[in-house]
LUMKOL-781371 format. One line per 3 residues: their letters; for each residue x, y, z of C-alpha. Coordinates in Angstrom, 1 decimal. Layout:
REM LUMKOL-781371
a> X,Y,Z | ... $
END
This chain:
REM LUMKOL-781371
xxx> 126.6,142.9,105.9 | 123.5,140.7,106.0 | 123.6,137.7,107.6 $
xxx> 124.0,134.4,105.0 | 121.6,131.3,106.0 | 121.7,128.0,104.0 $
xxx> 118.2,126.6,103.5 | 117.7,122.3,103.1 | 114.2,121.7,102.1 $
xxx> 112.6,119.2,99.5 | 109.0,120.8,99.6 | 109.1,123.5,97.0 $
xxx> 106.0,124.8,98.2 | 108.0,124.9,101.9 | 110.9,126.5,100.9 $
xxx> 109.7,129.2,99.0 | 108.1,130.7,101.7 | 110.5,130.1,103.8 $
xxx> 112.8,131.7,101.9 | 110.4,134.5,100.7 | 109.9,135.2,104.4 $
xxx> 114.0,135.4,105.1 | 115.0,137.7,102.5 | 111.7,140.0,103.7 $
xxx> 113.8,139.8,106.7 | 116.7,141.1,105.3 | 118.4,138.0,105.3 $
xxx> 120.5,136.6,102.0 | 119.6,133.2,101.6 | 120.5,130.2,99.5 $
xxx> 117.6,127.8,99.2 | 118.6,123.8,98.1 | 116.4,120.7,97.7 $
xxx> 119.0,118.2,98.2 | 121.6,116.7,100.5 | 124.3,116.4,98.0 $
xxx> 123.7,120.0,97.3 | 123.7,121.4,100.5 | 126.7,119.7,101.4 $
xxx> 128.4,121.3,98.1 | 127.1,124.9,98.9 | 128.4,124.6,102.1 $
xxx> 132.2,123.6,101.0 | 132.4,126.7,98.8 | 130.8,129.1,100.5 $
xxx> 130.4,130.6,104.5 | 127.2,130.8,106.4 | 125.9,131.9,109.6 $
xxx> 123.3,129.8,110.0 | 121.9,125.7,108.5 | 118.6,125.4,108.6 $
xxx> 117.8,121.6,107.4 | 114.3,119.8,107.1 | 114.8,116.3,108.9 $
xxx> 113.0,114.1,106.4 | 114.6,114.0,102.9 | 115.1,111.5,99.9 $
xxx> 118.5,109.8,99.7 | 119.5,111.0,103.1 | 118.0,112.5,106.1 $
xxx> 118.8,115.7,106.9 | 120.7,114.5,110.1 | 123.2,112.8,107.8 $
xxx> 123.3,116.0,105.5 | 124.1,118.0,108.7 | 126.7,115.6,110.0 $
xxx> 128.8,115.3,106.7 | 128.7,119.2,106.1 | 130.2,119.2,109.7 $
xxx> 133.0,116.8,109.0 | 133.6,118.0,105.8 | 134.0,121.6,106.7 $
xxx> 135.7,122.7,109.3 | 134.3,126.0,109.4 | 130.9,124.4,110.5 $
xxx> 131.8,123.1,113.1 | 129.4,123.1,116.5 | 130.9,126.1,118.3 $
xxx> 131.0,128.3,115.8 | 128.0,128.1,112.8 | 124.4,127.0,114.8 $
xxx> 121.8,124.8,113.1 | 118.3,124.9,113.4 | 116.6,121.7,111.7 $
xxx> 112.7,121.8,110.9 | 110.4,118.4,111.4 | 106.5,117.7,110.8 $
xxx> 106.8,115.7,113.8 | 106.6,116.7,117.8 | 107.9,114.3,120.5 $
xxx> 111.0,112.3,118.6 | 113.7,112.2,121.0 | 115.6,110.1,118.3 $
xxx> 115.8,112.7,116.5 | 116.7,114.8,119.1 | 119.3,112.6,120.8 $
xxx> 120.7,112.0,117.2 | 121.1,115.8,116.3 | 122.3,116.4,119.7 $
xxx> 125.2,114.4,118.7 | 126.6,116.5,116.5 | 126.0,119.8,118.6 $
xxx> 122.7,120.4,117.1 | 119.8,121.8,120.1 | 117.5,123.8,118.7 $
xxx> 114.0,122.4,116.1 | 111.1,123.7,115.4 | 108.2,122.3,114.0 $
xxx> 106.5,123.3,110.8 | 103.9,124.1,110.0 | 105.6,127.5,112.0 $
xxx> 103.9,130.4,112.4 | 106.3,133.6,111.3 | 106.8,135.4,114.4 $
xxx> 108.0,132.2,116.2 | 110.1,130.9,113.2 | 112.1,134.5,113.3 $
xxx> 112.0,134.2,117.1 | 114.4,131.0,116.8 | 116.4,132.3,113.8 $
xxx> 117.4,135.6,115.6 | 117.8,133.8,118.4 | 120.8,131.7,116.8 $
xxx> 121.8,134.4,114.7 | 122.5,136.8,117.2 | 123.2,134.8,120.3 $
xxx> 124.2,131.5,119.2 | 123.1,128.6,122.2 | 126.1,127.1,124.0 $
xxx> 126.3,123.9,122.3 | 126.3,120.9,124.4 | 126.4,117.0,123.8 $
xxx> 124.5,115.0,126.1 | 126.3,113.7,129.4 | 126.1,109.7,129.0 $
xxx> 128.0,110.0,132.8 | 126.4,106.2,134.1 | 127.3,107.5,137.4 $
xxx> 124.2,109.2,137.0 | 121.9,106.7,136.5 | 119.4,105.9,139.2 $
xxx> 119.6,103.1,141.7 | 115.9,101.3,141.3 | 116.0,101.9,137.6 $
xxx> 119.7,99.8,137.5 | 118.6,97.0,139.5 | 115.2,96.5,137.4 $
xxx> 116.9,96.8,134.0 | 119.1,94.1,135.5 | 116.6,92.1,136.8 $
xxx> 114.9,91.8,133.6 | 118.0,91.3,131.4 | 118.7,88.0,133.7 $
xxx> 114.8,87.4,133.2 | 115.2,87.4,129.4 | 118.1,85.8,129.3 $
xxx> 116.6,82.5,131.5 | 113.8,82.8,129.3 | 115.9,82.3,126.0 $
xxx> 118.0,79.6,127.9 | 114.7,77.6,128.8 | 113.6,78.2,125.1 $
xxx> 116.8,77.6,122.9 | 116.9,74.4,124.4 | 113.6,73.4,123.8 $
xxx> 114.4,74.4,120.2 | 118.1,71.9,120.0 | 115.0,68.6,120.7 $
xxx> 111.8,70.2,119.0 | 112.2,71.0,115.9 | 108.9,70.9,114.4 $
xxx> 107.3,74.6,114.5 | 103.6,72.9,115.2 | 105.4,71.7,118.8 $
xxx> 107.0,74.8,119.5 | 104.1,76.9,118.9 | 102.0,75.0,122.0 $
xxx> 105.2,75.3,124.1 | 104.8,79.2,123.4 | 101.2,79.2,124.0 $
xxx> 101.7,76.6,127.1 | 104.8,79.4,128.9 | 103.5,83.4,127.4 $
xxx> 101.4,83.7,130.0 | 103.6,83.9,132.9 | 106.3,85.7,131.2 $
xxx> 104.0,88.1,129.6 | 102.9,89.0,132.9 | 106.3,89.5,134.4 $
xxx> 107.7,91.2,131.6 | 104.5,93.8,131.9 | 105.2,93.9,135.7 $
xxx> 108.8,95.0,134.5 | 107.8,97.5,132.2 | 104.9,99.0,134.3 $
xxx> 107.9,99.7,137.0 | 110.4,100.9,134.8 | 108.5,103.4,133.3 $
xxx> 107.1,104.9,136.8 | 111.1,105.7,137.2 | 111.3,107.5,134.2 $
xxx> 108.4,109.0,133.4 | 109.0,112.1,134.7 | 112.6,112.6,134.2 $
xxx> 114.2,115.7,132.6 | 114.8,115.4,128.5 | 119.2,115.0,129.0 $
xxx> 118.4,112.4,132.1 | 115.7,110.3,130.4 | 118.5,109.6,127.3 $
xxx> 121.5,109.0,129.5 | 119.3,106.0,131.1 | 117.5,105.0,127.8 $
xxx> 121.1,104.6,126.3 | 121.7,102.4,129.5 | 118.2,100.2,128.7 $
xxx> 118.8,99.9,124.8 | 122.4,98.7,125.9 | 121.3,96.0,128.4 $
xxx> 118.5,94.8,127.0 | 118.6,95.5,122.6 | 120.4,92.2,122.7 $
xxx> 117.5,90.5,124.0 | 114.8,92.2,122.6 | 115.6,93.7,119.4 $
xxx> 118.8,91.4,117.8 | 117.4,88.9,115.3 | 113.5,89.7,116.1 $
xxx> 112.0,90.6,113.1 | 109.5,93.5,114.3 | 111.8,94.8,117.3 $
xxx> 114.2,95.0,114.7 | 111.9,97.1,112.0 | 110.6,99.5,114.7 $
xxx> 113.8,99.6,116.5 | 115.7,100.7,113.4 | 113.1,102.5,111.9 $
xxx> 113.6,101.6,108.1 | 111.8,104.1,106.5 | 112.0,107.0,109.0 $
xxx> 110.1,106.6,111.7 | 108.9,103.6,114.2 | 105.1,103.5,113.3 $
xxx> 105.4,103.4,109.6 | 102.9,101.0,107.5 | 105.8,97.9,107.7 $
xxx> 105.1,97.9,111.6 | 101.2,99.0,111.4 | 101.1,95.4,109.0 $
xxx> 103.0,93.0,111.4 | 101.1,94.1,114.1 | 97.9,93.3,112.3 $
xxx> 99.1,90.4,111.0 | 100.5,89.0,114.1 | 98.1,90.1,116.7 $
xxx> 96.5,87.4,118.7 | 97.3,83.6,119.2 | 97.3,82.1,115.5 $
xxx> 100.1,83.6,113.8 | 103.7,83.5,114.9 | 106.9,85.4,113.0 $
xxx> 110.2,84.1,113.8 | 112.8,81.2,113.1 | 113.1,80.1,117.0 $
xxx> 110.5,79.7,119.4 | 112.4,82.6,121.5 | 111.8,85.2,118.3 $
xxx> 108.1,83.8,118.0 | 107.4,85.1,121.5 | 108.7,88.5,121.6 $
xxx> 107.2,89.0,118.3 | 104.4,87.8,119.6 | 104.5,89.9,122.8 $
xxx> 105.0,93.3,120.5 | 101.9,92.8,118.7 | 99.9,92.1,121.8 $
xxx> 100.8,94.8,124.1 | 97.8,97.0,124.9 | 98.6,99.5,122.2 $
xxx> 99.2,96.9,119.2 | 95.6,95.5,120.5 | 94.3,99.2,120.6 $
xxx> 95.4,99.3,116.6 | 93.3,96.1,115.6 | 90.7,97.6,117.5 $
xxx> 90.8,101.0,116.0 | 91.0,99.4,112.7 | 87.7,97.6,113.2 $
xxx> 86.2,101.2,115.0 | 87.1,102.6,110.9 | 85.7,99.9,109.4 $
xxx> 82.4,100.4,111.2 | 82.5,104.1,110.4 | 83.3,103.5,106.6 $
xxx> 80.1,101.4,106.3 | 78.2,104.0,107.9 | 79.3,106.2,105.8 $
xxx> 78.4,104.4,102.8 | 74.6,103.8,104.8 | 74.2,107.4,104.6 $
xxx> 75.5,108.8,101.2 | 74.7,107.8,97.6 | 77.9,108.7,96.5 $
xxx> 80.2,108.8,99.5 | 83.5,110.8,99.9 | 85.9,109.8,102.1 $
xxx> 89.8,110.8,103.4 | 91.9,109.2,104.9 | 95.0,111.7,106.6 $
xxx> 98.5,110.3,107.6 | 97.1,107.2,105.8 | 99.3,104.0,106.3 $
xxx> 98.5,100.8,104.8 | 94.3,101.9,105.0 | 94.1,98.0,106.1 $
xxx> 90.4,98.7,107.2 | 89.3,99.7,103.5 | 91.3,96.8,101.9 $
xxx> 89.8,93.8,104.1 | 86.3,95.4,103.4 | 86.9,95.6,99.5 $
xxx> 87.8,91.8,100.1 | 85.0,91.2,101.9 | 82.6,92.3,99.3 $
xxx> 81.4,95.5,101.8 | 81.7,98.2,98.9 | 78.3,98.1,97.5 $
xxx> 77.8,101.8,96.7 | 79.6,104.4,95.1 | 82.8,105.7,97.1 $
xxx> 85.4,108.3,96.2 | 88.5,107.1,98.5 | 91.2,109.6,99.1 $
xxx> 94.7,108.3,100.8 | 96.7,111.2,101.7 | 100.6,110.0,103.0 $
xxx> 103.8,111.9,102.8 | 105.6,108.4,102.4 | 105.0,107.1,98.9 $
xxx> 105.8,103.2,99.7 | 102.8,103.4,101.6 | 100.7,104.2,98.7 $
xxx> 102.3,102.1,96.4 | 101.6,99.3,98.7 | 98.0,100.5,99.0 $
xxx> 97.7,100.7,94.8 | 99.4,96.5,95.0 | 97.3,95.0,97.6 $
xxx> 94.2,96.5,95.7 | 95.0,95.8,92.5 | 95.0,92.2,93.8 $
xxx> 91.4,91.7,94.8 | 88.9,90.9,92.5 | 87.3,93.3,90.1 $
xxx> 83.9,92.4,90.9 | 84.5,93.8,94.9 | 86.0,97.1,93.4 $
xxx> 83.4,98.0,91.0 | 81.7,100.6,93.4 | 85.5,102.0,94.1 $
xxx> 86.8,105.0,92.9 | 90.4,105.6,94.5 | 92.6,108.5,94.7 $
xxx> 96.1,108.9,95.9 | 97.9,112.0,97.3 | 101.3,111.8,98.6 $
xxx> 101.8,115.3,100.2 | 103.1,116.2,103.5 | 100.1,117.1,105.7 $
xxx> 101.5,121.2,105.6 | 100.2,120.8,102.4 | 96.6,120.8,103.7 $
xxx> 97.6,123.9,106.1 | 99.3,125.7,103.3 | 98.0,124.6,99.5 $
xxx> 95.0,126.4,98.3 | 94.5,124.0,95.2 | 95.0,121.1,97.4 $
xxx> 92.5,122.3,100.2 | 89.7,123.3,97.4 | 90.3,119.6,95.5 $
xxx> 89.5,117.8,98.9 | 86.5,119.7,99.3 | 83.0,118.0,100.2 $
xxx> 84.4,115.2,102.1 | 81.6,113.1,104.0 | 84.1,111.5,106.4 $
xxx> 87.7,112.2,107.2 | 89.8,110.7,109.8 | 92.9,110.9,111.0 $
xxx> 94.3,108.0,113.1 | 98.1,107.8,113.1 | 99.0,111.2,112.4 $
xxx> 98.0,113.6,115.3 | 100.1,111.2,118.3 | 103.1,113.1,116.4 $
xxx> 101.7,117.0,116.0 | 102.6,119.7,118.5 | 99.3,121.2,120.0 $
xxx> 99.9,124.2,117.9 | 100.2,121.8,114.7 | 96.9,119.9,116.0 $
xxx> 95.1,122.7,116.2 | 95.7,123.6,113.2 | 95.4,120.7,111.3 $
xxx> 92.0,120.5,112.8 | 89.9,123.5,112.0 | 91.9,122.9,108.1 $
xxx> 90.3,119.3,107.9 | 86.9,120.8,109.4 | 86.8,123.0,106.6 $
xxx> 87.1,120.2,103.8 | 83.6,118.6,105.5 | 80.5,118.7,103.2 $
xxx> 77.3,119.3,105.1 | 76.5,117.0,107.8 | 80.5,115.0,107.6 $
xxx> 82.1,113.6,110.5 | 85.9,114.5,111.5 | 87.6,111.8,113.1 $
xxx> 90.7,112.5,115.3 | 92.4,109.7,117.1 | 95.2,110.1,119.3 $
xxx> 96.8,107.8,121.6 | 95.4,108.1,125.1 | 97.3,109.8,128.1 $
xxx> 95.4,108.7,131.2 | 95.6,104.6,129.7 | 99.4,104.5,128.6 $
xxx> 100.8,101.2,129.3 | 104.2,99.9,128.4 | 105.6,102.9,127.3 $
xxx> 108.6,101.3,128.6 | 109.0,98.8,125.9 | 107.6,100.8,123.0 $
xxx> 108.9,104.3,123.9 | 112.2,104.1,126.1 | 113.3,100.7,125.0 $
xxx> 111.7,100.7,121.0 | 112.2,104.8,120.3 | 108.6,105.1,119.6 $
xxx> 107.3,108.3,120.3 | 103.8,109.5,120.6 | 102.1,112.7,121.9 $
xxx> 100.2,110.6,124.4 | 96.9,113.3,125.3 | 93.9,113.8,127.3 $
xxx> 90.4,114.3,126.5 | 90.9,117.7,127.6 | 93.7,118.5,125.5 $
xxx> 92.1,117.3,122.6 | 89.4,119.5,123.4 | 91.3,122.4,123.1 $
xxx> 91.5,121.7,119.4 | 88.2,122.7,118.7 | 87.3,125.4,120.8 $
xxx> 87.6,128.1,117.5 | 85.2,125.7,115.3 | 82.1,127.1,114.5 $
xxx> 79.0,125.5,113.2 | 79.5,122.5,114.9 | 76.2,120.1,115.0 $
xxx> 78.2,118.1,117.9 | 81.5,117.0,119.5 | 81.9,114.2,121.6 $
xxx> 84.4,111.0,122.1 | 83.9,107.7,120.8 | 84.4,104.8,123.0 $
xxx> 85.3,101.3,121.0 | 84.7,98.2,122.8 | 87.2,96.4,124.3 $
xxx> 91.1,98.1,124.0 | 91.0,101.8,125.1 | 94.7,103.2,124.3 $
xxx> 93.1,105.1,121.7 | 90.6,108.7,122.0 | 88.6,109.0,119.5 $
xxx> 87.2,112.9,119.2 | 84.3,113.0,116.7 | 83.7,116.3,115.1 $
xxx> 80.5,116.5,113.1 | 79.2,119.6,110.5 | 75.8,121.5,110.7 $
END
């Protein structure tokens, strides 16, 4: 009898071929777009296999998975093997959350066919030895221990000293100059703390690293994520993931030594401390970098197209609408899988004078960027593009993903266009500890040679080489530009 596998995907486009490419197979599949179906389908009928896209309207597909196991018995984690399906490489959140409920095995789209069957098989016909992660303390190393203690006393002290500056200064104007007067020195010590942390870590196995992340997050949440505003936002990750365009905004907004976020003087630093890490000043730079590469676009063209992949809140083409900058004509094409994003975008444009948009043409795509891998229509639409980049989407692609993704947005160049791939930098990480083990942030930190590897099937390439900002370097830039 064939095997029965239960399919949870909202793409349409997705599923079909997945499911297409299962019943080639031999398989008997039953394909649904919902959580609230799935979960039905799965209380009335048996299969041998889940296989559950993560990201999903009403709930994720890691809540899907988790009721279907509670609610039927016959799924549960010894006996039925799931297999969920992300866009996304490098999200141990995801991992350590699906891991919870006996779940082991992902793969990331877009899949090639030989290694999607590879896994499938693999579950159907040997199903993995299902294993929750060990949280065993015992296990947790010495030097890392005493650190994460030694900064959870150092926080604390800090908050002490602060709180009580707060119960006889009440006017924010004063607290703000004791800020400015103390950040200094506690910045530096908390970076010293971080800097060490993460040398522990760094290296560590995937089950190892969680057991002592849980330990971190425990100690030290309390103090750096309870009641702060963009710890809080990141840390929880609102709408599905911690670099989302809520986060990308604070950090703009908040970068630097004028603007503070938070009811106490305490909140106001460690606010202020996330938006100025090396990173969060890497983003401000990088969004100046765009700017500068949207005006020379326009310098260039008469009638400029540009897209923007993986867009966020495209901050860089609002402030130069504002700033009068758009003085020829541009097509401007967002493309974002999240559709708050561009509804925010459509809002915060809509508010600017008409006079600075008259130049503007906008366009708005809310796809999923397999879309550009997979959708012919889509693909020939976005032809002709003068400038593409791609700056907050690649630090979460596989390689093979990358790769792809690549030589796709290549193709969409007109004559003489530029391809613009960031990605965060490998070889000038800093404070991965706060961002990555303590906030769940998650990036496919690269080198230049990596990157590289990209391109090496491109042909009719004028020239390829890295772009170096001034000033903040978290960031490679690779520039890819048409004959």
């Amino acid at each position: 009898m064939a095997k029965k596998i239960l399919v949870i995907e909202d793409d349409a486009l997705v599923i079909r071929s997945v499911e297409r490419y299962l019943e080639s197979q031999g398989y008997n599949v039953e394909a649904v777009q919902s959580g609230r179906e799935a979960i039905e389908k799965a209380k009335k009928l048996d299969f041998d296999l889940i296989i559950s896209d993560i990201r999903m309207p009403e709930m994720d597909g890691i809540e899907v998975l988790r009721r279907i196991r509670e609610a039927s018995p016959q799924y549960n984690k010894e006996k039925i093997p799931i297999i969920i399906i992300t866009a996304y490489a490098g999200g141990d959140e995801v991992y350590k959350k699906a891991s919870e409920i006996g779940i082991v095995e992902c793969i990331y789209k877009p899949f090639e066919p030989d290694e999607f069957m590879e896994v499938v098989r693999r579950n159907l016909e040997l199903p993995p030895k299902y294993r929750e992660i060990s949280l065993d303390y015992k296990l947790l190393d010495n030097e890392f221990v005493s650190l994460t203690n030694e900064l959870e006393e150092f926080l604390k002290d800090v908050k002490d000293r602060f709180d009580e500056f707060d119960r006889v200064n009440k006017d924010e104007k004063r607290q703000i100059e004791f800020i400015r007067m103390n950040k200094k020195e506690i910045f530096t010590k908390l970076d010293d703390y971080f800097a060490k942390i993460w040398q522990i870590v760094k290296d560590f196995e995937r089950n190892k690293y969680i057991v002592h992340q849980n330990y971190y997050q425990q100690r030290l949440c309390p103090l750096i994520e309870k009641k702060i505003e963009i710890n809080k936002h990141i840390f929880r990750k609102t709408l599905g993931y911690a670099g989302d365009y809520i986060t990308m905004n604070y950090i703009y907004d908040y970068n630097g030594d004028e603007n503070y976020l938070g009811k106490s003087s305490y909140e106001k630093l460690i606010n202020n401390y996330t938006c100025n890490i090396p990173i969060s000043c890497s983003n401000i730079k990088r969004k100046e970098f765009l700017k500068e590469k949207i005006l020379e676009t326009l310098g260039e063209e008469n009638k400029a197209k540009i897209l923007s992949v993986g867009c966020g809140p495209v901050r860089e083409l609002i402030e130069l609408i504002k700033e009068g900058k758009i003085t020829k004509p541009l097509l401007f094409t967002g493309l974002d899988f999240e559709r708050k994003v561009l509804d925010y975008i459509s809002n915060e444009i809509d508010k600017i004078e008409e006079k600075n948009k008259h130049f503007l043409s906008l366009e708005y795509i809310c796809r999923d960027i397999t879309s550009i891998v997979r959708d012919k229509a889509l693909k020939e639409k976005l032809k002709g593009q003068n400038l593409i980049y791609a700056s907050g989407i690649f630090d979460y692609l596989s390689d093979r993903m990358a790769s792809r993704l690549t030589q796709e947005l290549y193709q969409l160049l007109d004559k003489g266009g530029k391809l613009i791939i960031c990605n965060v930098s490998l070889e000038n990480s800093t404070h991965r500890a706060y961002y990555e083990l303590l906030g769940e942030w998650n990036m496919m930190h690269r080198t230049r040679r990596q990157m590289l590897k990209w391109v090496v099937d491109i042909e009719d390439v004028r020239e390829i080489r890295f772009e170096e900002p001034q000033g903040h370097n978290n960031y490679l830039f690779l520039s890819i530009e048409k004959i």
